[in-house]
N, C-alpha and C positions, 0 to 999 in steps of 0.2 A: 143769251147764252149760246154757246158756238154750239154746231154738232160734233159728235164725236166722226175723226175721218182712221180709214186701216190706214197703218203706218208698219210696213216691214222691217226688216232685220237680222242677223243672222246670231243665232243661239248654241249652245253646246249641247250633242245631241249624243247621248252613251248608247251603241250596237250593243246589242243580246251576245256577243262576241267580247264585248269589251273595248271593240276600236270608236275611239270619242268624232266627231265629226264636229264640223260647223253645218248647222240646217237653216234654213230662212223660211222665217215665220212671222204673223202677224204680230205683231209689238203688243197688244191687249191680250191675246192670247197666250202668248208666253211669261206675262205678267202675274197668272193664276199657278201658285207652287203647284197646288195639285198636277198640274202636266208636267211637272220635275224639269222642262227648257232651264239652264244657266247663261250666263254672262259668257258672248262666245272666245274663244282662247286664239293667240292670230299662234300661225303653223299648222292651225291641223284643216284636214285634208277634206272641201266640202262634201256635204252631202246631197247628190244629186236624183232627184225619186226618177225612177224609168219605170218600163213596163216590168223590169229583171228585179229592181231593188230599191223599195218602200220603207218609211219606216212604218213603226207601231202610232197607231193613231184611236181616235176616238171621234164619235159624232154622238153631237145635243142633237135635240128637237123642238123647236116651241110646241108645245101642246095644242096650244089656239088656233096657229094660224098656219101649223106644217113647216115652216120653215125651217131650216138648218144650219147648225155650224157647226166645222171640223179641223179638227188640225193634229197636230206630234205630239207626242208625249214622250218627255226627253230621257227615262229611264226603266227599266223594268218593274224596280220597286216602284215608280209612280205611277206605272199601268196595272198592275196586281194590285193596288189600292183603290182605286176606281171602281165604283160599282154602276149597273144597270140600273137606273134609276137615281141617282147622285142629281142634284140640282144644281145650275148655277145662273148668276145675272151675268148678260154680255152687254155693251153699248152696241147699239144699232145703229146706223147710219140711217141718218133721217127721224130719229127719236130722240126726244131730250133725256128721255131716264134710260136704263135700262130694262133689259126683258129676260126671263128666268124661262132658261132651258132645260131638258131634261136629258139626261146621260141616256143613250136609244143603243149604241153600237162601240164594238173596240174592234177594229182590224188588228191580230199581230204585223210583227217585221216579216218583211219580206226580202229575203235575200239569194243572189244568186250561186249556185253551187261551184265549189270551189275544185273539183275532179276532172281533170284533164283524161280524156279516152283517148289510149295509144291503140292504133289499129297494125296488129302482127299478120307479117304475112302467112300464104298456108303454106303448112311444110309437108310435103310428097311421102 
């Protein structure tokens, strides 16, 4: 039986704003509705994470062995459905089955602010 290998991709990602994006994410990852990722749309505009502008994400934990996986959750309503403690199986790479993690953490969106400062000069 093969192992299972990460296979990326690029998904449709809805900002807390409402502007949709294209995000690149792990192909098994975005395959679980629970992280709301869709079928990405060709026109819009990708989504690039910086230190300024992240999306909303979530992190498992295997319980056993520490380990971890993270990734995007592609809409508001499918992070407000997510709970602290939620289970799920992921293929591991170098394992024939899967391994059940445990929902540990949600980062919100991280976006940078849109306010331009006009600096006036002093008036006498």
């Amino acid at each position: 039986m093969p192992l299972p290998q990460r296979n990326f991709g690029y998904f449709s990602y809805e900002s807390d704003d409402g502007t949709t994006y294209n995000l690149k994410a792990d192909a098994d990852w975005a395959a679980v509705s629970a992280h709301g990722l869709a079928a990405r749309a060709n026109g819009q505009p990708r989504l690039i994470g910086s230190g300024l502008q992240q999306p909303r994400r979530v992190k498992y934990v295997d319980l056993t062995t520490g380990r971890s996986v993270q990734g995007p959750v592609g809409t508001a309503a499918a992070y407000a459905a997510l709970n602290i403690g939620d289970t799920h199986a992921f293929p591991v790479v170098g394992s024939a089955t899967a391994v059940t993690y445990t929902l540990a953490a949600k980062t919100g969106e991280k976006v940078p602010g849109s306010v331009i400062q006009t600096s006036l000069g002093d008036h006498a």
